[in-house]
C-alpha positions as CSV (number, residue, x, y, z in Angstrom):
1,X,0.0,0.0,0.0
2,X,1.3,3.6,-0.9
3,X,2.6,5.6,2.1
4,X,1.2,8.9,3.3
5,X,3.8,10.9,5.0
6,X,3.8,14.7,5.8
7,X,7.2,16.0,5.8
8,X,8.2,19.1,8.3
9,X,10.6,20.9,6.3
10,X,10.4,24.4,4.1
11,X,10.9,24.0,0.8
12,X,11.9,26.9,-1.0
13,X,8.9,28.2,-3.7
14,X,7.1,30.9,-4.3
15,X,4.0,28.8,-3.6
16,X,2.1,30.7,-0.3
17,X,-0.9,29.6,1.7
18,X,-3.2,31.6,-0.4
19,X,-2.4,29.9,-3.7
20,X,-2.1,26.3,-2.3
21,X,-5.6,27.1,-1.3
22,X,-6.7,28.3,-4.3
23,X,-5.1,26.1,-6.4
24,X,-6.1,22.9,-4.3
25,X,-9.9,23.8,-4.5
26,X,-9.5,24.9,-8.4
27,X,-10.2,21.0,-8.6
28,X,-14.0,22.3,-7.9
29,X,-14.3,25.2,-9.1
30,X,-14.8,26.7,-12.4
31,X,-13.3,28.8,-15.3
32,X,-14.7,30.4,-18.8
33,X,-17.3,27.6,-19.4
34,X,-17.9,26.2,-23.1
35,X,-21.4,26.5,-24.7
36,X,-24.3,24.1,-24.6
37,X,-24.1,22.1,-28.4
38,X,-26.6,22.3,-30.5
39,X,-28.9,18.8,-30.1
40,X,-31.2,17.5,-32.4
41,X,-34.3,15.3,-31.4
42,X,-34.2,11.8,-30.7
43,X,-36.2,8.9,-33.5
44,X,-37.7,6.6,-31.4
45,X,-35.0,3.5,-32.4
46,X,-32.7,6.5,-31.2
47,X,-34.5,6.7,-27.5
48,X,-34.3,3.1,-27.4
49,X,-30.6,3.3,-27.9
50,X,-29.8,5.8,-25.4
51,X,-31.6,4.0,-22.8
52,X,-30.0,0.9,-23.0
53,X,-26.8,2.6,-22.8
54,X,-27.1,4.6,-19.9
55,X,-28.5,1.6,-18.1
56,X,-25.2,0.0,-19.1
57,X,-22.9,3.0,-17.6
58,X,-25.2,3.1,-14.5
59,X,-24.8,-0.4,-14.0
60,X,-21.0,-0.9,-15.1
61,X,-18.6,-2.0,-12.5
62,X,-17.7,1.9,-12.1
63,X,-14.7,2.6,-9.4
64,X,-15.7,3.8,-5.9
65,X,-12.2,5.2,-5.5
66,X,-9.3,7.1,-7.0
67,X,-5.8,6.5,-6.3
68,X,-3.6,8.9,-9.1
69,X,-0.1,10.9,-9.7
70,X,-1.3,13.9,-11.7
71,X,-0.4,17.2,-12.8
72,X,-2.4,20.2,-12.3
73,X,-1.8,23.0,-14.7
74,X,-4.2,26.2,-14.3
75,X,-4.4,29.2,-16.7
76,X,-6.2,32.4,-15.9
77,X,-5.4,36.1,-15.0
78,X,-2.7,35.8,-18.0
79,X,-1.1,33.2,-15.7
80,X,-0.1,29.7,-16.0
81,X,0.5,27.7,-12.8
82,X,1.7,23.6,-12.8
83,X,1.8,21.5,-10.0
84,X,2.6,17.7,-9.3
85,X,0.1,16.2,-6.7
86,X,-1.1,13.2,-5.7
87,X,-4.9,12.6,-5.2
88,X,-6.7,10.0,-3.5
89,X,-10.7,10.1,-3.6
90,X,-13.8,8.3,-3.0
91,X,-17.6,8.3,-3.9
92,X,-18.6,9.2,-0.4
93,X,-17.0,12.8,-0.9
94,X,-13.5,12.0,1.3
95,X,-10.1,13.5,-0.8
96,X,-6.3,13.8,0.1
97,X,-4.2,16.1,-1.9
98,X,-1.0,16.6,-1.8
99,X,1.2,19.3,-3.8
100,X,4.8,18.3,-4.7
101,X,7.5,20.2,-4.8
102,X,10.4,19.3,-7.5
103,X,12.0,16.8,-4.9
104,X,8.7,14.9,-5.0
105,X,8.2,16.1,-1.4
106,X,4.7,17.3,0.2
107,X,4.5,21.5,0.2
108,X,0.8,21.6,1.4
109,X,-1.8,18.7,2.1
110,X,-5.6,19.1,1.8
111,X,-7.7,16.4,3.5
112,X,-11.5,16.1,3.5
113,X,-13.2,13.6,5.1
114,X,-17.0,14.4,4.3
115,X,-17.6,16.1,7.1
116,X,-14.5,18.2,7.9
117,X,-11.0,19.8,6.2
118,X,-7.7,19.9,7.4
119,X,-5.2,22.2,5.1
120,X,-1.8,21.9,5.8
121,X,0.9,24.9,4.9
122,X,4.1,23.2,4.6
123,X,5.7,26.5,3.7
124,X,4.5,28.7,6.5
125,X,4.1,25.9,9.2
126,X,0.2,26.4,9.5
127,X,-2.6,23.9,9.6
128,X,-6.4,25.4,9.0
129,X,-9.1,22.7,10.1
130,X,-12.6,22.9,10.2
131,X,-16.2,21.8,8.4
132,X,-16.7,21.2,4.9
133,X,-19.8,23.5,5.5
134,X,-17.4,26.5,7.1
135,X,-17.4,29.7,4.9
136,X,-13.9,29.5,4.6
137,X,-13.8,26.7,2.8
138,X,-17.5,27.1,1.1
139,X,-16.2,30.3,-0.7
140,X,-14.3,28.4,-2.6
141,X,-17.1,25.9,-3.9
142,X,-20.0,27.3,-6.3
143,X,-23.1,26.7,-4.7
144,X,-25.3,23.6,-5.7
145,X,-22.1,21.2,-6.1
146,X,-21.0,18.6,-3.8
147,X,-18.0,16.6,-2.7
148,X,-19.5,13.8,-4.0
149,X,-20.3,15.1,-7.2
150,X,-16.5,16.1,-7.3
151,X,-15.3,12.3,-7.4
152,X,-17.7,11.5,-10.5
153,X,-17.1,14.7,-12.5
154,X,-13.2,13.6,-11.6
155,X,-13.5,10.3,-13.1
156,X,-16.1,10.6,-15.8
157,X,-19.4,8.6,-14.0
158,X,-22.8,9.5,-14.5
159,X,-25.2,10.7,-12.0
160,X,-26.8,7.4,-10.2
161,X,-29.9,5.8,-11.0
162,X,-32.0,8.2,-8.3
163,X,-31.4,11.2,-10.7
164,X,-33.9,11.1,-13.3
165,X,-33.2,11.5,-16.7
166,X,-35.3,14.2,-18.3
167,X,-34.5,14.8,-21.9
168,X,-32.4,13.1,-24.0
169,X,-30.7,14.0,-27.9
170,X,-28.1,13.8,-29.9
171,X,-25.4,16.4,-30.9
172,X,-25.3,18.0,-34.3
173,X,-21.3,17.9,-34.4
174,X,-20.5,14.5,-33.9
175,X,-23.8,12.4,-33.3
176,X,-22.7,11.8,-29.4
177,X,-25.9,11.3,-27.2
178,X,-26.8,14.0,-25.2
179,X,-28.6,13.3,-21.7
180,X,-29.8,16.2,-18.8
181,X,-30.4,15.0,-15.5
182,X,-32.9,16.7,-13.0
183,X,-30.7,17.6,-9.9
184,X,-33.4,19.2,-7.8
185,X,-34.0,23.0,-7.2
186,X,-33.5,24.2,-10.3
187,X,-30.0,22.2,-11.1
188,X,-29.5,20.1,-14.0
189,X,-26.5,17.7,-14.6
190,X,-26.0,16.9,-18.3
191,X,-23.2,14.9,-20.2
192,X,-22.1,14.0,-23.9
193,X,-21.6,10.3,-24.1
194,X,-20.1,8.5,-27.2
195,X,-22.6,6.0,-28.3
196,X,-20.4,3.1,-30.2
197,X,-17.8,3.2,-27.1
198,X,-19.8,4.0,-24.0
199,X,-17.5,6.9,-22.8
200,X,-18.6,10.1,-21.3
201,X,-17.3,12.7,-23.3
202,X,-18.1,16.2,-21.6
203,X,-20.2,16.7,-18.6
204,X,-22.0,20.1,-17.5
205,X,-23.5,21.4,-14.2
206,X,-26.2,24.2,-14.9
207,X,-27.8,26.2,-11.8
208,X,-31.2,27.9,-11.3
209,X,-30.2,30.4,-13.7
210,X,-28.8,28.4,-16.6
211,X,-25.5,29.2,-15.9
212,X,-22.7,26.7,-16.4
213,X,-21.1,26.1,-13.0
214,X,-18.7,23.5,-14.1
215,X,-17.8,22.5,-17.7
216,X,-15.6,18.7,-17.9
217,X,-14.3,17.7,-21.2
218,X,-13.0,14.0,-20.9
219,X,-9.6,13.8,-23.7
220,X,-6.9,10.8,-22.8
221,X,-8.7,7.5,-23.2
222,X,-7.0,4.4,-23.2
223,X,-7.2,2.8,-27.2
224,X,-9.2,0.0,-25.3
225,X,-11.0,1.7,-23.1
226,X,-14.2,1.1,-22.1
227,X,-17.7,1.7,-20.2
228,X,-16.3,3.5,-16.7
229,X,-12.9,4.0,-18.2
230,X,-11.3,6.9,-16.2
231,X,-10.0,9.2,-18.6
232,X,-6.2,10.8,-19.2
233,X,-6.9,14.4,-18.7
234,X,-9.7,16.2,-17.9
235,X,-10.1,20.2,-18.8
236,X,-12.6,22.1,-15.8
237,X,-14.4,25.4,-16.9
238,X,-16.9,27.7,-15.8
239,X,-18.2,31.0,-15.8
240,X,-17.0,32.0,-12.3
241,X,-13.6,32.5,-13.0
242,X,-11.9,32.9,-15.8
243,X,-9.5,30.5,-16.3
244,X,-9.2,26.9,-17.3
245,X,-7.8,24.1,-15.4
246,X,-6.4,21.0,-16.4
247,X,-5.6,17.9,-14.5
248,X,-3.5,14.7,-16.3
249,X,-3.2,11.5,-14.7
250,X,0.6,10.6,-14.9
251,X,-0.4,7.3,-13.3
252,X,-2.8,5.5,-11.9
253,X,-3.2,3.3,-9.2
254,X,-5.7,0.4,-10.0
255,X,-7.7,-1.7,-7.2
256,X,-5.5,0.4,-4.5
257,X,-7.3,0.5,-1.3
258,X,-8.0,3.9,0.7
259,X,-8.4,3.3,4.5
260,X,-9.6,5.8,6.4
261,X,-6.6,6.9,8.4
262,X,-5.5,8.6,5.2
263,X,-8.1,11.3,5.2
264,X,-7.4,11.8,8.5
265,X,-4.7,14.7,8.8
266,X,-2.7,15.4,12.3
267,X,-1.2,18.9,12.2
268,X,2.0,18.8,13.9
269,X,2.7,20.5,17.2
270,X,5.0,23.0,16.3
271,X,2.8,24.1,13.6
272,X,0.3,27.0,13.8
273,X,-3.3,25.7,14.1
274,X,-6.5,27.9,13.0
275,X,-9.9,26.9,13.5
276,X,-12.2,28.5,11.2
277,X,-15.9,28.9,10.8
């Protein structure tokens, strides 16, 4: 099993508390979003199609975790930022990331359990903790998405089988099947899904206001790949920042597994400790 270590040294970088922050939660946040594609409507062979194949995704033998190396590469502001990480995820909404300095070694930790955060400064020696609910943290998240719906944006899954399916199509460009999903209050989840290979192509989370909080476009495939393949690199937009992030796994770790102690975080002792609300 990979170790999870938290070194106490300094590494020298220009990397601050504020952008390991920033650049930790980009991961679910959002940049210049795409447009919606143009659909056209469904024959009724067509229908028949799409059903069966969602039914197939929702019922595939879809991972419950994510064990990667990655690289995290962020553009905005006339800026480009890269970092090496590791990331470690599940379907119930707990993450571990860790940003890596050159040497490979850990220059700040993020850890969310599902309930609660710890954020871990390397640089500065200071640990922030509190709940995943805290405006600290929540200020970073657009409203209407969850941690859970992090991990399946992250690895290309559909919404489960209690989200109803609402309207279905296909896309004028390239024939892909087009499905929206009725999250509740006003949210919709829909996704671009390549109907001779079973992969999700692009998925899209729309608020009240028809806004795109988060745009995903799913590049990187494996040649073989199929039904609840987890794809190479992912590109994250949106229209509340304006930037672009994209994350590519380097490697990943298959049928690793996650016990709990890792998304539990101690803070050491010498370190400066904030609790925040």
């Amino acid at each position: 099993m990979r170790k999870f270590v938290l070194s106490k040294n300094r590494y020298p970088t220009d990397q601050g508390i504020s952008w390991a922050i920033f650049f930790v939660l980009v991961l679910i946040l959002s940049g210049c979003a795409g447009k919606l594609p143009t659909t056209v409507v469904l024959t009724a062979a067509q229908e028949q199609d799409a059903f069966i194949l969602l039914q197939k995704i929702r019922q595939g033998n879809c991972p419950d975790t994510l064990d990667a190396d990655l690289s995290l590469s962020w553009r905005g502001y006339g800026q480009r930022r890269v970092i090496n990480a590791t990331l470690q995820a599940t379907r119930n909404g707990a993450f571990r990331l860790s940003g890596l300095d050159p040497l490979g070694r850990p220059f700040f930790i993020l850890v969310i359990d599902g309930r609660r955060f710890t954020l871990v400064d390397n640089l500065q020696g200071r640990g922030f903790t509190g709940a995943v609910d805290s405006s600290f943290l929540q200020k970073y998240i657009p409203a209407g998405l969850q941690l859970t719906t992090c991990f399946s944006f992250l690895t290309a899954q559909l919404p489960g089988e209690g989200i109803p399916l609402v309207w279905s199509a296909r896309t004028e460009k390239n024939k892909n099947f087009w499905f929206v999903f009725d999250l509740g209050d006003g949210m919709t989840r829909q996704a671009e899904i390549d109907p001779e290979r079973g992969l999700v192509r692009r998925q899209v989370l729309m608020d009240q206001k028809n806004r795109i909080v988060l745009d995903a476009l799913y590049e990187g495939y494996q040649s073989r790949a199929a039904i609840c393949a987890v794809p190479g690199r992912l590109t994250v937009e949106g229209e509340d920042l304006s930037g672009s992030l994209q994350i590519t796994l380097n490697k990943l770790y298959r049928g690793t597994r996650l016990p709990d102690e890792i998304f539990t975080l101690r803070i050491p002792e010498h370190f400066t400790v904030t609790e925040v609300e």
